[in-house]
C-alpha positions as CSV (number, residue, x, y, z in Angstrom):
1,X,-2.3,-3.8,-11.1
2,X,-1.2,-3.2,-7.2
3,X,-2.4,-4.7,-4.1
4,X,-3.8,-3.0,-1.6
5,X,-3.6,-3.6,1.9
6,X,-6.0,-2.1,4.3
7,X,-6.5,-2.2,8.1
8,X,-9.6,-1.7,9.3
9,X,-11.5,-1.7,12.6
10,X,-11.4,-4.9,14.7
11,X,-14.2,-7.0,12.8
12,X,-16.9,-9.0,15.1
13,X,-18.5,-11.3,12.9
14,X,-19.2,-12.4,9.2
15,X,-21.8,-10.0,8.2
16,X,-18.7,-7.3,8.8
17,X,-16.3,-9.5,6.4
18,X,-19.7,-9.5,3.8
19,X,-20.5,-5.7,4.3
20,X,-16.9,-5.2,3.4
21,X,-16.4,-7.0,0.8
22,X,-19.8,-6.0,-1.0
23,X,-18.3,-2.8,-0.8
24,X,-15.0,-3.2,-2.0
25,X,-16.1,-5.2,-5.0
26,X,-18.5,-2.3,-6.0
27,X,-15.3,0.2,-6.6
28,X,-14.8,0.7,-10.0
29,X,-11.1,-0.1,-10.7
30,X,-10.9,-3.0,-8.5
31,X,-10.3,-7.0,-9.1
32,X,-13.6,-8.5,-7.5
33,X,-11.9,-11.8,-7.6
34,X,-9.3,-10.6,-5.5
35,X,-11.3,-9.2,-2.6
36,X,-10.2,-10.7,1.1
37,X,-11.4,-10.2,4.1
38,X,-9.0,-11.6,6.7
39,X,-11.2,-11.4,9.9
40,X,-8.4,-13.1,12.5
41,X,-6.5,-9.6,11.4
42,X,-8.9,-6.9,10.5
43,X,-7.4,-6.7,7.0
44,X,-8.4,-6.1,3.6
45,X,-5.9,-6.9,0.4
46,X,-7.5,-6.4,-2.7
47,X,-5.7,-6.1,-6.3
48,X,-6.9,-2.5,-8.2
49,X,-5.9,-0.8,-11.2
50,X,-3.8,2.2,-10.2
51,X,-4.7,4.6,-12.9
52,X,-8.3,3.6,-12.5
53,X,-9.2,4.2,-8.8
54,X,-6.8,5.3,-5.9
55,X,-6.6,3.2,-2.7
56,X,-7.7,6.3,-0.9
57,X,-11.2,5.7,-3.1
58,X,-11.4,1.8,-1.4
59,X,-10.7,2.9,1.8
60,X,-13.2,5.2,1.8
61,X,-15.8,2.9,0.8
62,X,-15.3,0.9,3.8
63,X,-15.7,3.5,5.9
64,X,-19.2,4.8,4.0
65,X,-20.4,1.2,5.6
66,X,-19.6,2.4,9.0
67,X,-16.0,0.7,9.4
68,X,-13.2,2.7,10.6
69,X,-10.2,2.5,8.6
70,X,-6.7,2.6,10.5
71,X,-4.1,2.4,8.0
72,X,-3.7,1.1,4.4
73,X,-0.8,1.0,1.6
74,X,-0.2,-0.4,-1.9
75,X,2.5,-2.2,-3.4
């Protein structure tokens, strides 16, 4: 497993962190217990399997729910 990081978008309220989230957890390949939404920072981190999904895959289902992603990495 690896953690991803991702920055998104400044977020403006909860039902951004729950839009998120629904669609992080809906990747195949990631930890749905791990999902966090910091909204003070705009960030995502999130624990996937590496060989099942690539961060590239998660970011891009934030931005299918209409948030733009900045940057993101995994360690």
């Amino acid at each position: 497993m690896k953690t991803a990081t991702i920055q998104v978008e400044t977020l403006t309220c909860p039902s951004c962190v729950q839009k998120i989230e629904a669609a992080v957890k809906g990747v195949e390949g990631v930890d749905p217990d791990t999902v966090k939404v910091l909204f003070n920072s705009s960030k995502v981190k999130v624990d996937f399997d590496e060989e099942k999904v690539p961060v590239s895959q998660i970011a891009e289902a934030i931005t299918k729910v209409g948030y733009e992603v900045l940057k993101s990495s995994a360690r």
